[in-house]
N, C-alpha and C positions, 0 to 999 in steps of 0.2 A: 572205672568207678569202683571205688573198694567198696565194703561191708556196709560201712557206717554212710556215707553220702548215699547209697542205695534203700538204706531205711528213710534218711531226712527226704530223699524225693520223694520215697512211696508218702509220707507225711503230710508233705507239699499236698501233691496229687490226690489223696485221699481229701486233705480242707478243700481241696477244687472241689471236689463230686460232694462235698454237704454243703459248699454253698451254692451249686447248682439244685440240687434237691431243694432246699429254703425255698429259691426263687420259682421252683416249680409248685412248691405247693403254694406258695401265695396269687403266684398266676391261677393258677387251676381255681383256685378260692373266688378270686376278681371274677374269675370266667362262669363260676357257679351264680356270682351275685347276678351277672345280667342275665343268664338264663334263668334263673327263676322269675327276672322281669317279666321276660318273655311270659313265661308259662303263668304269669297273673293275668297277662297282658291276652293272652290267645283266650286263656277260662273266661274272662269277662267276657269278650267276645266268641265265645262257642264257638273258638276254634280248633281246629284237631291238633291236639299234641304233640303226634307227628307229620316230619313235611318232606314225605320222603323226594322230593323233588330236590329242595334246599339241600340236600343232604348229600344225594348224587351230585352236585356244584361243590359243595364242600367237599366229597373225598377228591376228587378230581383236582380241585386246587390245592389241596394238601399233600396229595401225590406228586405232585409238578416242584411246589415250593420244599418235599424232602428230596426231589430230585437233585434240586439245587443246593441243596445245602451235603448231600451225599450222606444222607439218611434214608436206608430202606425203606420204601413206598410201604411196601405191603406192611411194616409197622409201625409207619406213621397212620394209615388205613386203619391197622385193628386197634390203633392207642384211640383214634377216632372213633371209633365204631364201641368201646367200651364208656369214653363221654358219656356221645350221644343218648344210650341206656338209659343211664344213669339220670342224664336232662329228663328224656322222656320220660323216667318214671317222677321226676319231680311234677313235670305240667303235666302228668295221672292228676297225681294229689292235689294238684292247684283246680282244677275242674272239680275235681271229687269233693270240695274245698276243706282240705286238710291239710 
């Protein structure tokens, strides 16, 4: 591969990883809509924000499913684990009702 083919892949490859970015943020976005369901859904019913039960099931299957895909557990865990935060602090606000 000379000079010039080695730029046009890097090209290539670089439009790969911003259309994977897009679709990541839109997912993450979808995935905020229903967890804020949730966090209406738990405050109306004075429920606890966190579920650390759900949660431990959740990294466990997400750990398994990066196993499979040959994505590092432990950062599919901490990508998890930075979410989840995040959720929680939204059903804070939705209890707090803000």
């Amino acid at each position: 591969m000379n000079d010039e083919e080695a730029r046009a892949e890097l090209l290539r490859l670089r439009a790969s990883i911003d259309n994977f970015d897009a679709s990541l943020v839109y997912i993450l976005a979808e995935r905020f809509r229903a967890t804020q369901q949730v966090g209406h859904l738990k405050a109306a019913h004075a429920m606890p924000a966190s579920d650390p039960q759900r949660e431990e099931q959740q990294i466990a299957r997400l750990r398994a499913l990066a196993e499979d895909a040959h994505l590092d557990p432990e950062f599919a865990e901490k990508w998890f684990n930075f979410v989840v935060a995040e959720v929680i602090r939204h059903h804070t606000e939705a209890a707090e009702g803000r």
